[in-house]
ZAMARGU-4260 file (C-alpha; in steps of 0.2 Angstrom, whole numbers, plus 5000, padded with zeros to 4 digits):
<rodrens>
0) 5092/4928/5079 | 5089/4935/5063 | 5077/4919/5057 | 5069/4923/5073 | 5064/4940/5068
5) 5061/4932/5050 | 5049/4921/5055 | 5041/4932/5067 | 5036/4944/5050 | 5032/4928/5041
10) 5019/4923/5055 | 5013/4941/5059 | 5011/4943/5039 | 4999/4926/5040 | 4990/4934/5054
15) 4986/4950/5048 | 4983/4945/5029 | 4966/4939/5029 | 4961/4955/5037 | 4968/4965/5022
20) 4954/4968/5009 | 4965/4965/4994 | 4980/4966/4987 | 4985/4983/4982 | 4980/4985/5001
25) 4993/4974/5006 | 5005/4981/4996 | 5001/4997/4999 | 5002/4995/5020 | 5020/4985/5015
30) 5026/4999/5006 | 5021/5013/5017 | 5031/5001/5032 | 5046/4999/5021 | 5046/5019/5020
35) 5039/5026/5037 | 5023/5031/5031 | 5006/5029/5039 | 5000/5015/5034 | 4980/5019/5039
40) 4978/5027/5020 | 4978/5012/5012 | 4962/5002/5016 | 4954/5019/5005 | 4969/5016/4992
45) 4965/4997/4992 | 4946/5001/4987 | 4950/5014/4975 | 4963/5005/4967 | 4951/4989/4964
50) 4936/4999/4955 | 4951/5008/4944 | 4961/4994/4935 | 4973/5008/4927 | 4976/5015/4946
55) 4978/4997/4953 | 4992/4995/4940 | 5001/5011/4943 | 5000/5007/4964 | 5007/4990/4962
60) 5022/4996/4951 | 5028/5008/4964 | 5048/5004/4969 | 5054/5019/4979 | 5046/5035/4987
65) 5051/5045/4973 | 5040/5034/4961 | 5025/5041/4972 | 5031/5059/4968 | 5030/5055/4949
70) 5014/5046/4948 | 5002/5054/4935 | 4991/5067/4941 | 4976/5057/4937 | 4981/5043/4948
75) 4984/5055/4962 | 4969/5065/4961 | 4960/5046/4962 | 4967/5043/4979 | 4967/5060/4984
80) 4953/5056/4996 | 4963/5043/5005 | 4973/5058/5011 | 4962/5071/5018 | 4975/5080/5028
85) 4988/5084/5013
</rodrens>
């Protein structure tokens, strides 16, 4: 059962990856899954993330939610805009 479910991420994963933009985009909507967070923010982090190389690198190196919460200032005032409602 647990292949099953395995499988079904893997295929679900090739399905939906083309549609991703790039690939802070796609790790950003895996992260935001892993944690229960909204994942719609992160078509805006995607595009912000690839026209700032140093934000790119600092969003890819995330681990845990509290890595979010220490983030740089500059970076998060980049994706600010991603998050109109905080």
């Amino acid at each position: 059962m647990k292949k099953l479910f395995c499988a079904a991420g893997i295929a679900a994963a090739a399905v939906f990856a083309p549609a991703m933009a790039n690939e802070t985009e796609a790790f950003c909507v895996e992260f935001a899954s892993a944690n229960g967070w909204d994942t719609e923010p992160c078509a805006c982090v995607g595009e912000v993330a690839e026209a700032n190389p140093d934000v790119k690198a600092v969003i890819l190196a995330l681990k845990t939610p509290e890595d979010v919460e220490a983030m740089d200032q500059s970076v998060k005032d980049e994706i600010a805009a991603c998050f109109p409602e905080s």
